[in-house]
Residue, then its C-alpha position, 0 to 999 in steps of 0.5 A: x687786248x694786248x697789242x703784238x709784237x710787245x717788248x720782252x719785258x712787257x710780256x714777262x710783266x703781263x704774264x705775271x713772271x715780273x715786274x719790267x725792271x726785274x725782266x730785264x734782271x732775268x734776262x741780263x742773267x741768261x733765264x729768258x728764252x724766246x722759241x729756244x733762244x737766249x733772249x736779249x734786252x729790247x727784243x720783241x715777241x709775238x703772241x704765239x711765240x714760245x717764251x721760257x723763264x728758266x728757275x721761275x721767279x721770286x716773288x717774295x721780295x715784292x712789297x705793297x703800301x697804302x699811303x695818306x699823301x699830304x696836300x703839297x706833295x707831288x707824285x710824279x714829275x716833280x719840278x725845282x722846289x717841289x716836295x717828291x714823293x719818293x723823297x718823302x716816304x720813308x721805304x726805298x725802292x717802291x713807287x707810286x702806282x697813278x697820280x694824285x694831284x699836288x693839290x689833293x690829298x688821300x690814298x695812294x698805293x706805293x709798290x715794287x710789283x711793276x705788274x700792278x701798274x698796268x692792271x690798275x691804270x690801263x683803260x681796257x680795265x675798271x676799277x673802282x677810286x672812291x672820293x670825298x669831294x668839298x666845293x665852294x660853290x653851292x652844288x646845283x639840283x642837276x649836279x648827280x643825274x648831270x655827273x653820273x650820265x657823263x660830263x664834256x671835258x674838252x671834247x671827251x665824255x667821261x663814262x658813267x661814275x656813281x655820285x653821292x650828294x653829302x651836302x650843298x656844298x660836298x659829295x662823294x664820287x666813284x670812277x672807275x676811269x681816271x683822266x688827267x684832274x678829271x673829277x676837277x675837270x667835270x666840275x669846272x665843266x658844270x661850273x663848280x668850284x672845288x675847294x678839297x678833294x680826297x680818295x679814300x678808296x682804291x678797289x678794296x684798299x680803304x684809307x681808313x683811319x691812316x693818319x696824313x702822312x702816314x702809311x701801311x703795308x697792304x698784306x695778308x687778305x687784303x692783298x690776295x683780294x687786291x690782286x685778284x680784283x686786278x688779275x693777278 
C-alpha cells in the first residue's frame, strides 16, 4: 500500500505515466494538473485527487539491458579508486536497478524506466533472483532445511528462499527479498564461508551465456513478460 500524501513525481512513476526524472520534465513543460491546477515541482497529492498528463507521454524512448557485471565493480556509491558502474557500461544514461556487491559478480538489469525500480526493490513485492553460490567451507547436513526456514541475521529473519545443494561445497539460491550482503549474511550466520557468489537469474531475465562484461538489450517478449511480472 502506498503511502499519501506522495510527491507529484512519485505518483506519476507509480501510475506508470513516467519515470521521476521524466515527471519533473513533464511538469517543468506545463502538462501535469492536480484538481484543474498547473501543478509545481515538489508538490504533493493525495490518493482521491484528480491528476491530469496533458498529451500522455512517451515511452519509446526507454531502454532495458541486462548485464554480466564483473567482480571489482561497484554498482552504487562508488568511493576514490573504485571502478563505477556507469563508468564502465558503455550506453549513457541508464542506471542500475538494485545492488550487486563489489565482490560478487552476474546479472544486473541497467534501464532509464525509473518505474522498474520500485517494482522490482520495494518489500510490498516478491520476486524471484536466482544465485550460484561457491564456499570454502564444507556445507553442513542442516544447511537447506536451516536456510530455506529462515535464518537470524542481526535480529532480522529472513523469509523463507528455496536453496538447492550443488556440492558440499556449492548450491544454488532463490530469494524473493534482497537485504543488504543478505545471502553473505546467512551464511556467516551458519558459520559458512563464501568463496564466490553469482546471480544468474532476475524474474524471467536469465544470464544465460552473456559473457562477463558483457551486455544485451532486454526486448521483444522478454520484456512484455518482465514487465508484466512486476506490474507494468
Amino acid at each position: 500500500m502506498e503511502k499519501f500524501p506522495m510527491r507529484i513525481n512519485k505518483y506519476l512513476a507509480w501510475k506508470k505515466y513516467s519515470t521521476r526524472r521524466g515527471a519533473d520534465e513533464l511538469i517543468e513543460a506545463g502538462r501535469v494538473f492536480i484538481n484543474g491546477r498547473e501543478a509545481v515541482l515538489g508538490d504533493k497529492v493525495n490518493e482521491d485527487d484528480d491528476v491530469h498528463v496533458k498529451g500522455g507521454v512517451d515511452t519509446s524512448s526507454l531502454v532495458y539491458f541486462a548485464y554480466n557485471k564483473p567482480i571489482g565493480i561497484v554498482t552504487h556509491s562508488a568511493e576514490e579508486n573504485q571502478e563505477d558502474i556507469g563508468g564502465v557500461f558503455p550506453i549513457r544514461g541508464v542506471f542500475p536497478v538494485g545492488r550487486l556487491d563489489k565482490d560478487s559478480h552476474g546479472l544486473i538489469i541497467l534501464t532509464n524506466d525509473g518505474r522498474v525500480t520500485d517494482r522490482l526493490l520495494n518489500p510490498e513485492y516478491t520476486h524471484d533472483k536466482e544465485y550460484v553460490v561457491r564456499t570454502s567451507t564444507k556445507l553442513p547436513s542442516n544447511f537447506k532445511r536451516r536456510m530455506e526456514t529462515g535464518v537470524n541475521i542481526e535480529g532480522y529473519v529472513t523469509k523463507p528462499c528455496t536453496v538447492s545443494v550443488i556440492g558440499s561445497y556449492s548450491f544454488k539460491i532463490i530469494l524473493t527479498e534482497g537485504k543488504k550482503h543478505q545471502i553473505r549474511r546467512m551464511c556467516s550466520a551458519l558459520r559458512v564461508e563464501l568463496a564466490d557468489l553469482k546471480r544468474i537469474r532476475i524474474l524471467n531475465i536469465n544470464l544465460g551465456g552473456l559473457k562477463e562484461g558483457s551486455y544485451r538489450k532486454i526486448e521483444g517478449k522478454e520484456l512484455e513478460t518482465f514487465k508484466k511480472k512486476i506490474g507494468l
